[in-house]
Every structure is written in structure tokens, then in C-alpha cells.
C-alpha positions as MATLAB code, in Angstrom:
seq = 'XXXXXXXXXXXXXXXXXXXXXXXXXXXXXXXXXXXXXXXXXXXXXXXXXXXXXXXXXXXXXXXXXXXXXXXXXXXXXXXXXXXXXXXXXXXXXXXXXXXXXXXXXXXXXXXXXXXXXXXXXXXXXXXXXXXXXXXXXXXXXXXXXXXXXXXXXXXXXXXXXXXXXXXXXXXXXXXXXXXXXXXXXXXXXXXXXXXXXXXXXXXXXXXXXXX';
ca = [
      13.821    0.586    6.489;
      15.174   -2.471    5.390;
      12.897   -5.215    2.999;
      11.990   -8.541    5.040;
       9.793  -10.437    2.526;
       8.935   -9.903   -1.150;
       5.482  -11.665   -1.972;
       3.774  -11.839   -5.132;
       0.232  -13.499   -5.957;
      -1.500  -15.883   -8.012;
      -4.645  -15.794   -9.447;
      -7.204  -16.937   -6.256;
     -11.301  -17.722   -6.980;
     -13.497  -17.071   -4.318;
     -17.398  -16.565   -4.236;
     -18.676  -12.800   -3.333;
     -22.509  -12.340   -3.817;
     -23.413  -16.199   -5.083;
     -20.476  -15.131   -8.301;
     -17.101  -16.823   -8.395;
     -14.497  -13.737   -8.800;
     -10.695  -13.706   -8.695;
      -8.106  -11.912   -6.718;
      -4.527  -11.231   -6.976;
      -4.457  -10.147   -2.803;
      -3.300  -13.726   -1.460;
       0.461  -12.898   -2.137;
       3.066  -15.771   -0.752;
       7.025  -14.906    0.041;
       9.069  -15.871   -2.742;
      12.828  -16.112   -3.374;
      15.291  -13.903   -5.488;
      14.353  -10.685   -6.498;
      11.419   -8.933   -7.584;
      11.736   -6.921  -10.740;
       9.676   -3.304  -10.324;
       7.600   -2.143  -13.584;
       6.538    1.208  -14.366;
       2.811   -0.098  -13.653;
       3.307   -3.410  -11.931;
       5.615   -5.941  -10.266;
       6.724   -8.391  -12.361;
       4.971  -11.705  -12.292;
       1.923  -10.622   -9.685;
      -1.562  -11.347  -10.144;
      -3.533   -7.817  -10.785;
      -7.689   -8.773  -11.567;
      -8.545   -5.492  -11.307;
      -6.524   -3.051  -13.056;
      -8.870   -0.180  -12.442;
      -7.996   -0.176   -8.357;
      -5.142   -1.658   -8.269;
      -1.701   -1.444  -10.372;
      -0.940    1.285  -12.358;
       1.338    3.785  -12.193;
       0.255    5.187   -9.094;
      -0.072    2.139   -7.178;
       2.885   -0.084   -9.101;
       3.872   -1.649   -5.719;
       2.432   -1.731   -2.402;
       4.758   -1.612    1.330;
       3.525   -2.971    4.597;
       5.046   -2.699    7.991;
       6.529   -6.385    9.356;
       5.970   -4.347   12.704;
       2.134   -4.167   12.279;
       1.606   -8.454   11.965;
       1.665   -8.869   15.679;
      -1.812   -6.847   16.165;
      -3.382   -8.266   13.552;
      -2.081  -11.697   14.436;
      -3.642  -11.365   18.113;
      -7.080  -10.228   16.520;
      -6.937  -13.169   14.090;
      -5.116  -16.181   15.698;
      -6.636  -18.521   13.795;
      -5.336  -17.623   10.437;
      -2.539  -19.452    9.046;
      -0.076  -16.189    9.023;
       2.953  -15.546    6.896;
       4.100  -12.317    4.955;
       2.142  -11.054    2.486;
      -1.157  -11.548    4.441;
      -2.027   -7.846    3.284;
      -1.353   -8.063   -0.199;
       1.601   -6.171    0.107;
       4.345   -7.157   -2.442;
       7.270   -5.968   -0.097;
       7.278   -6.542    3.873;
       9.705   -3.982    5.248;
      10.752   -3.263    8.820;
      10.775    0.134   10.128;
       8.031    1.669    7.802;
       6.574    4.542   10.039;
       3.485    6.146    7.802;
       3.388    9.363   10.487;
       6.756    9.720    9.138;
       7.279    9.154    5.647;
       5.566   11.785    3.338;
       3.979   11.893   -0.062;
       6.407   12.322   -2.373;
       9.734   11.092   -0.802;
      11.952    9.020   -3.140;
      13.383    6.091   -2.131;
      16.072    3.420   -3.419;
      15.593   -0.249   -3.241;
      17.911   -2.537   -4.878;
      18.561   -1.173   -8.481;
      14.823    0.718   -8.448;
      14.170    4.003   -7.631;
      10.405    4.658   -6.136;
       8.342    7.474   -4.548;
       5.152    6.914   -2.426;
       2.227    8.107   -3.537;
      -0.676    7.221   -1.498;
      -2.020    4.834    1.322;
      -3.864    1.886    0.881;
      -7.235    2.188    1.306;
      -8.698   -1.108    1.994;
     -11.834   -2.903    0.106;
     -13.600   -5.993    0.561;
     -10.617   -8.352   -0.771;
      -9.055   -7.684    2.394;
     -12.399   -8.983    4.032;
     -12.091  -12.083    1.599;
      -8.195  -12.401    2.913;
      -8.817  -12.712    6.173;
     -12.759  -13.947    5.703;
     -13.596  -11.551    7.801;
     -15.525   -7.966    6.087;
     -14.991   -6.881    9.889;
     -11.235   -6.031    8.971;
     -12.019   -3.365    6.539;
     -13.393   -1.373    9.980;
     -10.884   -2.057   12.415;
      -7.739   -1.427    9.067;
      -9.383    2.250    9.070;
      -9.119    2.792   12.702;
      -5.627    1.309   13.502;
      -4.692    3.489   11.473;
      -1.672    1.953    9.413;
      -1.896    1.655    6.049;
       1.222    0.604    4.322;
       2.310    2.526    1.545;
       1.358    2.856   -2.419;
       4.774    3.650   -4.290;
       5.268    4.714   -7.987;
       8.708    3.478   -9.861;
      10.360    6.240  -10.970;
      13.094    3.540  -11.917;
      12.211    0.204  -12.533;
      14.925   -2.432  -11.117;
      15.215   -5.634   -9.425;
      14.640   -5.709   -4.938;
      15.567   -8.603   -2.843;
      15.084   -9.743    0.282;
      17.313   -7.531    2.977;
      17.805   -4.906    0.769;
      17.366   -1.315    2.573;
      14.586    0.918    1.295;
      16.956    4.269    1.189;
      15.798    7.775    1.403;
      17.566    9.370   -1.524;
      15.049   12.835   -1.351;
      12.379   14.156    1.324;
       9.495   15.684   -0.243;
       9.558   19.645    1.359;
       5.402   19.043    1.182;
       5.218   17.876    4.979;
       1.913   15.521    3.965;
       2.184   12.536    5.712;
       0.539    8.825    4.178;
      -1.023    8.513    8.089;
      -2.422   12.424    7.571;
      -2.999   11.678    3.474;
      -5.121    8.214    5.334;
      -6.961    9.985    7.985;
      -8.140   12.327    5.461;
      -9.284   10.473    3.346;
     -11.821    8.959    6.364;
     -12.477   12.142    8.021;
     -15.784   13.501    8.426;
     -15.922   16.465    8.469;
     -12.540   16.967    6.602;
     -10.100   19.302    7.638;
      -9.506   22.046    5.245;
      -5.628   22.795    6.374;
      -5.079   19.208    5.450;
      -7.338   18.970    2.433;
      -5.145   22.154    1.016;
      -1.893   20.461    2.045;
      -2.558   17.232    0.002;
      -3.453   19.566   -2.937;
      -0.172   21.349   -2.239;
       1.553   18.156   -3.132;
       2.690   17.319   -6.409;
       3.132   13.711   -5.947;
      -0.781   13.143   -4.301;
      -2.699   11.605   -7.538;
      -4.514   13.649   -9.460;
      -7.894   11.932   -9.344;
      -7.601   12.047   -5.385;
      -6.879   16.279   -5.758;
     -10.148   16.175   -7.701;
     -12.459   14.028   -4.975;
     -10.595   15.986   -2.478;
     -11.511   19.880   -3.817;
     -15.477   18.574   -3.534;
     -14.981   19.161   -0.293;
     -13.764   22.835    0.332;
     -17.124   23.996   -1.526;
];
């Protein structure tokens, strides 16, 4: 994998429900590097810290290879990376491949993915379409949730690096799926509790379901 844009976000109003609200999910390519926190990327908009930042969820991956789908379902939108909030663009992301828990190395940071991105209605006020949220689910490709086990500086170019495989075998596309699934399957629902790196508060939501 190998990083194509880094995007961060300013602070964006928009009216849901007749109330003006803000966002941090219109991110824009920038230049130099992006510095990793523990909880954050340096210098991106977060509005709502109880979804989004934090340690589980510090930085957020997105395939360049997905863009041309959504670009043919949504032509008219003026496209450029970052359209998915994503704060790194990388090339070669395969989410049927890469498990929860691997560790990776980009630039001078050290990360591990941690879950998939489950989308909300931002990504309906993105694309000004709430039809997205429907049609996100069933392609199927979520991008990737990372924590920073290291926090560095990324750039542009820069290859995302395998340094360890996770031996759990719990994939972000089967750790996605799940998550949709009705009913759930219980071989998958033990396998994400299996795995050290899947959040906590997801094991818990997750056990309701092999009552």
C-alpha cells in the first residue's frame, strides 16, 4: 500500500433538521506531512469527539481504488481525495485482506487497524445524498479505522508497511459485514471477540447477540 493523498478538514456548517451543525468530514488534500496523535491527526477538524477521534479511531484509510464507483454513481460532485473523510488516500488497501490488529509503518508512525468505518449521516451531508449511507453498506468497502501505536509524521508517497500480521484471521470486510448482518453469525461474532485489537465497546454490543 502506498499513501496517495493526505487530507485534513475544517470546520464545515450545514443545516440537519431546521439546526445549523458542524462537521469535520469535508477533508481537502494538503501538502507536507501529516503528524499522527495518539487520539487525532494533527490539525483536523473533529465536532464530535464521541464517534469520531479517539484512540480507536485516531486516523481513518480509504482505498484511491474505490473513487471510480462512487464517482460513476455521483458524477455531478466536484470530486477530489478526501471525499470520504478519510485523512489518508492509499492505493492498494484490500479490507478482505488486511485484519484487525495488523501493525503497520507509515512514515515515522507506527499504527494498527482497529475497526471499519461505519458510515452516518455526515456522509449523506458529504455527498447530499442520505442515499449513500445504503449503497456504502452494501458495496461493501469501508476503509479502515487505525490506532497510533507511534505517533510520527506521513507524507504523500510514503508506503503503508506491514511490520506484524495479527494471527486473529478477522478481517475489517468480515469485522464490516458483521456488524450489518442480520441474523449474525456466531463463528464470526466469536472470532471478533477472539481479537485483542477489536474495541472493547464493540466486544460488548457484539456478546448481546450470542444470548
Amino acid at each position: 500500500m502506498k499513501i496517495t493523498s493526505t487530507n485534513i478538514g475544517n470546520p464545515t456548517t450545514y443545516l440537519w433538521n431546521g439546526q445549523e451543525e458542524q462537521t469535520g468530514i469535508f477533508k481537502y488534500p494538503v501538502t507536507g506531512s501529516l503528524n499522527l496523535l495518539s487520539h487525532n491527526v494533527l490539525k483536523d477538524t473533529i465536532m464530535d469527539r464521541v464517534h469520531h477521534g479517539g484512540a480507536n479511531k485516531a486516523c481513518y484509510l480509504f482505498a484511491e481504488e474505490q473513487y471510480p464507483f462512487w464517482k460513476a454513481l455521483y458524477p455531478h460532485l466536484e470530486w477530489d481525495w478526501g471525499m470520504f473523510g478519510e485523512n489518508l488516500t492509499v492505493s492498494g488497501l484490500d479490507e478482505s485482506i488486511v485484519r484487525i490488529g495488523d501493525i503497520y509503518k507509515i512514515g515515522t508512525a507506527l499504527v494498527q487497524v482497529s475497526q471499519p468505518r461505519e458510515p452516518c449521516y455526515k456522509l449523506g451531508i458529504r455527498f447530499n445524498d442520505q442515499n449513500i449511507l445504503g449503497q456504502f453498506i452494501e458495496h461493501g468497502h469501508s476503509g479502515t479505522y487505525v490506532r497510533v501505536l507511534e505517533e510520527g509524521n506521513v507524507e504523500t508517497g510514503q508506503e503503508v508497511q506491514l511490520v506484524e500480521q495479527s494471527e486473529n484471521t478477522f478481517t475489517v470486510k468480515q469485522f464490516f459485514e458483521l456488524l450489518y448482518a442480520r441474523p449474525k453469525n456466531p463463528e464470526m461474532i466469536r472470532l471478533a471477540l477472539d481479537n485483542s485489537s477489536v474495541p472493547d465497546y464493540k466486544k460488548e454490543r457484539l456478546k448481546k447477540f450470542l444470548k
